[in-house]
Each structure stands twice: as structure tokens, then as C-alpha cells.
N, C-alpha and C positions, 0 to 999 in steps of 0.2 A: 463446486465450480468444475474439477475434473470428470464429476459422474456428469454434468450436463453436455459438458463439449466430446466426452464418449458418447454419451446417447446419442448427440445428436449429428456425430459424424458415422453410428454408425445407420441410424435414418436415412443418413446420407445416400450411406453405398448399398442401402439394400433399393431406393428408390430406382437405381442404376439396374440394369441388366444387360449383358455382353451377349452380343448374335455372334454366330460365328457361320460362316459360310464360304463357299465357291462357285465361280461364277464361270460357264462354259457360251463358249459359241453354238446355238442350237442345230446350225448346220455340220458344221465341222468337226463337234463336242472338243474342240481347241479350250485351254484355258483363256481367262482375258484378262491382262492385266489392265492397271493402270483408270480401272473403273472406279468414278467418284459414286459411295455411297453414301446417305444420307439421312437425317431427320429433318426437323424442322429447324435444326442449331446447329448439328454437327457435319463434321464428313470426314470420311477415310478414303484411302484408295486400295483398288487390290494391288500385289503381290505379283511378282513376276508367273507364280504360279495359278493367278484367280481367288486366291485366300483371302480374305477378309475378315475382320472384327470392328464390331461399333459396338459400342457401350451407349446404351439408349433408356428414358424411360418412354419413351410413344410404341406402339402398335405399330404404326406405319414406317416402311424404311423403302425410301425410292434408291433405284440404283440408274446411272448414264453412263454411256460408252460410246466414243466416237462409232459410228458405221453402226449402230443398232436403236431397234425402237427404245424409248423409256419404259422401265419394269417397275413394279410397286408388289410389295408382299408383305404378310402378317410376319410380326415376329414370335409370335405366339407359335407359328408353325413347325411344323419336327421337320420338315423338307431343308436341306442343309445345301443341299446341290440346286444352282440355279442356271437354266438357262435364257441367256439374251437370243431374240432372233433378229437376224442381222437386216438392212434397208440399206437401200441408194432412194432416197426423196425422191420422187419425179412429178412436181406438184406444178397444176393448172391454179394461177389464179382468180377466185370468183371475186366479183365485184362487191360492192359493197350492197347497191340495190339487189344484185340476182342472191345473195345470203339469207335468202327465206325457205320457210320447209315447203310453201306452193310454189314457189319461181322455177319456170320452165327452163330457164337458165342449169340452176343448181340441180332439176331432173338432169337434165343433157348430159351434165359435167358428171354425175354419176354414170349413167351409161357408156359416157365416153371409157372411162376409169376401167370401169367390167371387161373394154374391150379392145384395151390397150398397153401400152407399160405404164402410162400413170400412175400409182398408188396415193396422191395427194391430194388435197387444195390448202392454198392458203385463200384466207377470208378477211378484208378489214373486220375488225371491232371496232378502231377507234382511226376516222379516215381524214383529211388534210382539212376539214373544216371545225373537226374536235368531234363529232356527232358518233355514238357509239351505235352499231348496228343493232345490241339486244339491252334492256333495260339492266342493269346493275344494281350493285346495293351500294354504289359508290355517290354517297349521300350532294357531296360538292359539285362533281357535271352532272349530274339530273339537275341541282338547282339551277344550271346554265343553262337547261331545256338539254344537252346532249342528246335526251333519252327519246325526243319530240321526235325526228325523221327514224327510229327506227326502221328496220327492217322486218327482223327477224322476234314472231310474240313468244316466242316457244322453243330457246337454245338450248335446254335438255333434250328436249325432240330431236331438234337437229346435228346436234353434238351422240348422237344413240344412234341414229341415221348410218352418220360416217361409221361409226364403232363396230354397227352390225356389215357395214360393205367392205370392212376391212381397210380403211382410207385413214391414211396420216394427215393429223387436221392442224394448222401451223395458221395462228394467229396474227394478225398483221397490226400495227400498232404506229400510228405517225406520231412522231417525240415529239420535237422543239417545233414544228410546224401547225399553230393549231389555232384557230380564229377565235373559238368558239373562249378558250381559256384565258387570251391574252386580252380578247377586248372586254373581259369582266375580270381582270388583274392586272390594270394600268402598271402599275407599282411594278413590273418584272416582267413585262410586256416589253420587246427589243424595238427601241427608239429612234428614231433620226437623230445625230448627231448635233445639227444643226439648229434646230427647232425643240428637239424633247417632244416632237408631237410619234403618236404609235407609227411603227412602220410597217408598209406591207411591199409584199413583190409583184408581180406580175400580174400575179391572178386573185389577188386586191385579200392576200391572206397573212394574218398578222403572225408572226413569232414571238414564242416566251425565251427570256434568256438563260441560256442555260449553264450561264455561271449562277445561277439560284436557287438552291437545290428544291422549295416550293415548286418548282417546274417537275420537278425528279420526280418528288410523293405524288403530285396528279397523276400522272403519266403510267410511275408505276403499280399507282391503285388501279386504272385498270387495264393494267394488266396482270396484275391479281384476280381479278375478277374474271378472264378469260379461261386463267389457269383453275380457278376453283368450278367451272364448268364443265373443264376434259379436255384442253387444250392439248395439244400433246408437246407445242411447241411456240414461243413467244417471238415474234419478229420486229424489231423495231425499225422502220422505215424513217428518214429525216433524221438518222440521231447525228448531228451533226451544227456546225455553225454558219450562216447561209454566207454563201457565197456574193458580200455586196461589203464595198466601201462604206464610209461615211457612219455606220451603226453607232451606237450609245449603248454598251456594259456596265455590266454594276462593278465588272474588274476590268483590268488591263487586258487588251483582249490581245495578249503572245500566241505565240504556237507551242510552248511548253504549258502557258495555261488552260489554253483549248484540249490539248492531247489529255492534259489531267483531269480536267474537269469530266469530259467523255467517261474517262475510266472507271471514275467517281460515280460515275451516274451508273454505268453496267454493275460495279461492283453492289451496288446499293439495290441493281434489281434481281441478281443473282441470290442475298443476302435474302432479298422480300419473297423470291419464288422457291427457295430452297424445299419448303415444305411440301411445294406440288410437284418433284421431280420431274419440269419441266426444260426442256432444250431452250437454252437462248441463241439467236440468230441475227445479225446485223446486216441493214443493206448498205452501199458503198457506191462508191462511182469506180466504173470501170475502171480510170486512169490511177486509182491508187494505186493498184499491182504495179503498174509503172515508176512510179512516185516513191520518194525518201522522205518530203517534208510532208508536212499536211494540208499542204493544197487552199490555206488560210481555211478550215475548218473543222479542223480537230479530229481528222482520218487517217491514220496510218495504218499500213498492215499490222506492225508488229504490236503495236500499241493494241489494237482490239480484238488479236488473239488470243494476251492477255487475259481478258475480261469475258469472252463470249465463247459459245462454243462453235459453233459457226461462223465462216463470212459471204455475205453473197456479195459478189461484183455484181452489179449492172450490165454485161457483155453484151450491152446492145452493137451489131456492126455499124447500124448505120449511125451512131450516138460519136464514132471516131471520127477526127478530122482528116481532111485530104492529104495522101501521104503517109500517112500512119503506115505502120508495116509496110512502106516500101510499098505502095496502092495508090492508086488516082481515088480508088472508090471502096472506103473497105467493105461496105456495105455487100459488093460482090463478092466476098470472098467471105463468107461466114464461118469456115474448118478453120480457116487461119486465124482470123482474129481470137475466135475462145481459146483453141490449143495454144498458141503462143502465150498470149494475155497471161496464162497459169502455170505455163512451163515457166517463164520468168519467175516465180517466188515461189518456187518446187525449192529453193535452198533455204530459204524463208518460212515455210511453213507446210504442215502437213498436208499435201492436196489432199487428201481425205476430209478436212476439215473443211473445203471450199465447196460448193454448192452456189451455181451462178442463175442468173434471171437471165434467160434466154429470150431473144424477139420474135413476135409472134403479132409484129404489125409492119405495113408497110416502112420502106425507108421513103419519108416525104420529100425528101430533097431531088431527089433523081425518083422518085414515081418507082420504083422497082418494088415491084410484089414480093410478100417473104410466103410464099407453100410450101408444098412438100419436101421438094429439093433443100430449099435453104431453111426450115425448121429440122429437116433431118441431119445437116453436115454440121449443125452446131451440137444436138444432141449425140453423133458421132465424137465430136471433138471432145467433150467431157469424157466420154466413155473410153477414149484411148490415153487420156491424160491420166483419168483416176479418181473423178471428183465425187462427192457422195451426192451425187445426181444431180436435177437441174431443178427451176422453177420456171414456168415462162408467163410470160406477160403477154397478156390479152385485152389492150384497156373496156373489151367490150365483153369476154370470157366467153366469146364464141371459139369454138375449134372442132375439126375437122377431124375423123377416124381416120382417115385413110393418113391423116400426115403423122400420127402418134404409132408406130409399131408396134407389136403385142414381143 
């Protein structure tokens, strides 16, 4: 009995093997602390000095660092010194239709990139109707047709594309908002209160609830499946509880439930994407920076700092009401709304870690064009605040060289 349980613990530790390495800023060759390294189980963090050890049996060890791209390397290798190269995002949104390797769209978007400060796109995969832009191996939405409106036949193409132009590619992902899911998963599909009949919003699109963690595993399969393509970064759009009276939960629907259930849900896709050392990123409503409670949908800042490695606010100007910062119109005043908005939870959390969705469409209410001027003094405002760059929104992913600076 004692020669088997020696054998077999020392099996054990010989399966194990310790990396040991350091991690530098490739500009600066500064140490970096505080970088989560990885398998597909484990994590450590460096060392006030860059130092690190994991004790792994896999080949592959991702490393992530606020303010740098994601790095992956052999362990097998005798290179002991690593260097991260450092990024501020500065990603154009492509749409879901222009996410093909022939869309004139997604050419533009590349040349634009070449010849400006852009470095990004983010691209749906998986868009407000549930329809994934490139076919997956995620066996359950193809059987809901998902896979039917594709976009995109050939996402190693396209994913090799970006790679070779040097472009950070950040995954866009709609959570609890998804038609396609809820109306073939009655049972966990979010309800009218009144009736128990599905319910939809506005724009006649059902939600799964997301007190049930089945919403979780769809969701985050694919976004698995993104990240097993070359994603470099996972964004979940909607992760949140909708904004409406009257709903039907499968819990109590509090604000201490909401905020946990959220948490639940990132910690679970952090847990699932470990293995692809990819960034996770969250969108938000502007007004959270402002906000203490959860605004009834399970959004706080501090809550999904927690869980994510990014946040992006929503900083649309013209998305603010009348009065807002002391404004008739904030929409005219585009410096002031991002820089304030972020200076407010500078004591709350690392602007480095914020990254906002800038406007890059008309404000419709008052007819006021947003070009050059007011795409540039919001892209200013980040830049003097400190944030690890922007994203803008384009609901058409048309834009303009001359309004993007090189």
C-alpha cells in the first residue's frame, strides 16, 4: 500500500514541470508585475520584479497584462526572458454583414487602419438575434440554424488577414439578448410576468434569463469558439438584465442577485477561456460611472472589475440627458462628457483598465453631425485621461481618414 501511494505520487510530480521566467515591457524593457499567467487550470501572477513560476503539465502558457497585447509561448523553450509589447486598443467597429474576407466594408476598414491610429476591429460573432457571423463547432446553435445568415465562409482567412496587418481583433458577443436561443428554450426564455407568455422589447427580440446558468454555457460556447480561432479578445455586449418592469425570473430578481449572478456568469467565462489567453471585456451603459446601485440590471462598476479585464462605457454624448454636466446639450460638448464621465471613478478603478465606445453617428435628437471635430475631442478626452484607448461605433462601419489621426 505504501510502495503504491509513493509510486504514485511520485507520477504525480514528475507529470508537473515548473517554468520559471520574467516578464519585461518591450519598449521600456521595465519589469511587469502583477501579470496573470496561465494554463488551461492554473494561474500565477508576476512579482513586483516580473518573476514568475507555474508549475504546468501543458506546452502552452498564455501570459496577460493590463496595457499589453496577449503573449502565448512553449514551455519547452530555453528563452526565460519575455517581452510583452505594450497597446492602447483603438478599434473600429465592423458590422456583422461587412465581417467577410470579400466585403468592401472590411477592405476600407483595413486601409483605414494602415493609415491612421486605429490598430483594431471589433467584429460580431454572435449578434442581437443569436446568428453567429462564421459557422462553429458549437453543435446546439447551428441546430437553431445560428450558422444560416452567416457572414463570413472562411474565419481562419480572416482571422490570418488581421494577423498579418498587425490589427487587434476583439470579438463582440451579445449575452442575455438573443432571439434565436430563447425562442427554441421556452423553459429559460425571460417572461411577462403577467401571462408567462416570452417576452420581447422593442425591436420584437426575446431574452434568456440570466439567472440560469444554461444561458451561461450557450453563450459561452461561443465564445469559445471565437477564441479557438485567434480571437485576441472576447467582448460581451448585453451582459446584463433588461431594463423593463413586469419580467418573470426563475429567482428573486434583487440587486444583490443580479450583481451575483453577472459575476457568476464572467467568472465562468474566464474559467472556460483560460486556456486561449484571451482578454475579456464588458460593455456598460455610460451612466454606470455615475451610478452606486445597479441601475436594476446587474451593473456596477466595482462589481465587473472584479470579473473582467476591461470595461467599456457606452460614452455616447448625445445618449446623455438634458442638463447632464451642467449642458442644455451634452451632445455639443463631446471632451467634456468622456473626460469627466472617467475622471469620476479614477478613485474606483484603474483608468487603464477603461476603454470606451466612442460616437461616431449623428446625435438624432438635435440633427447635429458628429465628424471630424467631435470624433477627435472625444478621442482627445481619452487620451488626456489615460484610458487604454477607445472603440467607436459605427452602426454602418463607414469612416472617414481624415477624422482618425495617424
Amino acid at each position: 500500500m505504501n510502495k503504491l501511494f509513493l509510486s504514485l505520487t511520485l507520477l504525480s510530480s514528475l507529470s508537473f514541470a515548473s517554468f520559471h521566467g520574467k516578464l519585461y515591457d518591450a519598449t521600456t524593457k521595465k519589469p511587469i508585475a502583477n501579470a496573470t499567467i496561465s494554463d488551461a487550470h492554473n494561474y500565477v501572477e508576476s512579482d513586483k520584479n516580473g518573476n514568475f513560476t507555474i508549475d504546468t503539465e501543458e506546452n502552452t502558457i498564455h501570459i496577460k497584462s493590463y496595457g499589453y497585447k496577449p503573449f502565448s509561448f512553449d514551455t519547452n523553450s530555453s528563452k526565460k526572458s519575455i517581452f510583452l509589447q505594450p497597446i492602447k486598443v483603438k478599434a473600429l467597429y465592423l458590422t456583422f454583414w461587412g465581417a467577410s474576407n470579400n466585403s468592401k466594408t472590411a477592405k476600407n476598414i483595413i486601409k483605414i487602419i494602415k493609415k491612421t491610429e486605429a490598430n483594431a476591429i471589433i467584429v460580431d460573432v454572435k449578434n442581437e438575434y443569436g446568428s453567429t457571423s462564421f459557422l462553429t463547432s458549437f453543435a446546439q446553435a447551428n441546430s437553431y440554424g445560428a450558422h444560416k445568415k452567416r457572414t463570413n465562409r472562411n474565419i481562419a482567412k480572416f482571422i490570418r488577414t488581421m494577423k498579418e496587418n498587425n490589427i487587434y481583433t476583439i470579438a463582440r458577443i451579445v449575452t442575455f439578448k438573443d432571439e434565436l436561443q430563447a425562442s427554441h428554450n421556452k423553459s429559460y426564455a425571460i417572461k411577462r410576468d403577467n401571462n408567462g407568455s416570452i417576452w420581447r422589447n422593442h425591436d420584437k427580440m426575446a431574452w434568456v434569463d440570466p439567472y440560469d446558468t444554461r444561458s451561461h454555457d450557450y453563450t459561452i460556447s461561443i465564445a469559445e469558439e471565437a477564441a479557438k480561432v485567434g480571437f485576441d479578445e472576447i467582448n460581451f455586449d448585453y451582459i446584463r438584465f433588461p431594463a423593463k418592469k413586469g419580467l418573470r425570473f426563475s429567482q428573486k430578481n434583487t440587486q444583490k442577485n443580479r450583481i451575483a449572478t453577472i459575476g457568476k456568469f464572467l467568472d465562468h467565462a474566464q474559467n472556460r477561456l483560460r486556456k486561449y489567453g484571451v482578454f475579456i471585456s464588458v460593455d456598460i451603459y455610460g451612466n454606470v460611472l455615475w451610478s452606486k446601485d445597479d441601475n436594476n440590471i446587474g451593473q456596477t462598476l466595482e462589481s465587473l472589475a472584479q470579473h473582467a479585464d476591461y470595461i467599456a462605457p457606452m460614452l455616447y454624448p448625445s445618449g446623455f440627458a438634458s442638463g447632464s454636466f451642467y449642458v442644455k446639450r451634452p451632445a455639443d460638448h463631446p471632451y467634456k462628457v468622456i473626460y469627466r464621465s472617467i475622471k469620476n471613478v479614477k478613485d474606483r478603478i484603474d483608468i487603464g483598465r477603461i476603454r470606451p465606445w466612442l460616437q461616431y453617428f449623428r446625435d438624432y435628437t438635435h440633427k447635429r453631425e458628429y465628424k471630424k471635430f467631435e470624433i477627435q475631442e472625444q478621442i482627445r478626452a481619452t487620451e488626456d485621461i489615460g484610458t487604454n484607448g477607445w472603440m467607436m461605433w459605427s452602426p454602418s462601419s463607414k469612416y472617414h481618414i481624415e477624422y482618425l489621426k495617424k
